[in-house]
C-alpha positions, 0 to 999 in steps of 0.5 A: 966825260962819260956818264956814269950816272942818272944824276944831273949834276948841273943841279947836284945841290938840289938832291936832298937825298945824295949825300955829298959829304965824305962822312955818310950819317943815317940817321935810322936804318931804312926798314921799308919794304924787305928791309927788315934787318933781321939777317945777321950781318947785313948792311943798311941799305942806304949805303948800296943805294948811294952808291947805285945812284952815284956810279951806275944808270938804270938798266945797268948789271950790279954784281954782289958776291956774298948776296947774304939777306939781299940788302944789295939786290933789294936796292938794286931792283928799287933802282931799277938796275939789274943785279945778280947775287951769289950766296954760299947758304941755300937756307938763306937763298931760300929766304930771299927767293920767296922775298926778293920778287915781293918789290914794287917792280918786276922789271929789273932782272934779279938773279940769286944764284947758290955757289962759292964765290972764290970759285963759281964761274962768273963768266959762264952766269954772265954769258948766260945772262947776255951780259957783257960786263958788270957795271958794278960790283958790292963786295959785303963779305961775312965777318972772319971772327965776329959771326959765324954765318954757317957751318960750311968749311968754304964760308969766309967766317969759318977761317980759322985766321986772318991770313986764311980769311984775307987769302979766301977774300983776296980768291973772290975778288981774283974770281969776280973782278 
């Protein structure tokens, strides 16, 4: 059976911090480090960190294509696993860029790159990065109703209705998987 983890899972019991319930409950949003919570929309980091651990091994490439405040890559690095972000919004690229590398280890490769992710050329990145495959890909898309991240007509959040929103969304996943 291949490994897909770091895990040892003859003495699974014995972590404390795997959840192993199919109902995850946080008790507090982990605020550490860069976890802040202040970008509109993000998720709590424990969830990417659950899954990093369960479904891949340090050294491996995580992919988020709607990087937003960076709660997936900031994870990723902690974990030791590469990641590569792509995010619609140079403001909040700028945002992460100056944050992001502030993280105890500088050795997980970390790129945030600016661009569409229905359409930006995820093989010419990945080429350019040596990477063969992704080992993992963390899809946290904007809200279509709910927040209205930016003022960008490509921005899922600007669909003016579900069907343009699931149609967009469905364009991502074509382009990334």
């Amino acid at each position: 059976m291949p490994k897909y983890n770091d895990l040892d899972m003859s003495n699974w019991k014995e972590y404390s911090d795997i959840l192993t319930d199919t109902l995850w409950i946080f008790d507090r949003r982990d605020n550490t480090g860069l976890h802040k919570g202040h970008y509109h929309g993000n998720f709590i980091p424990q969830i990417p960190n659950q899954l990093f651990r369960r479904y891949t091994k340090k050294g491996e490439w995580i992919l988020d294509p709607f990087a937003g405040g960076g709660t997936s890559l900031i994870e990723a690095k902690r974990l030791g696993r590469n990641s590569i972000g792509i995010e619609l919004s140079e403001k909040t690229i700028s945002l992460l860029d100056k944050d992001i590398f502030k993280e105890e280890s500088n050795e997980p490769v970390c790129r945030i790159i600016n661009g569409d992710s229905k359409s930006i050329d995820i093989e010419r990145i990945t080429s350019n990065e040596g990477i063969e495959k992704v080992q993992f890909l963390i899809f946290h898309p904007p809200y279509w109703d709910i927040i209205k991240f930016s003022d960008d007509k490509d921005d899922l959040s600007n669909s003016n209705t579900l069907d343009v929103f699931i149609d967009s969304f469905g364009k991502v996943i074509d382009n990334t998987c």
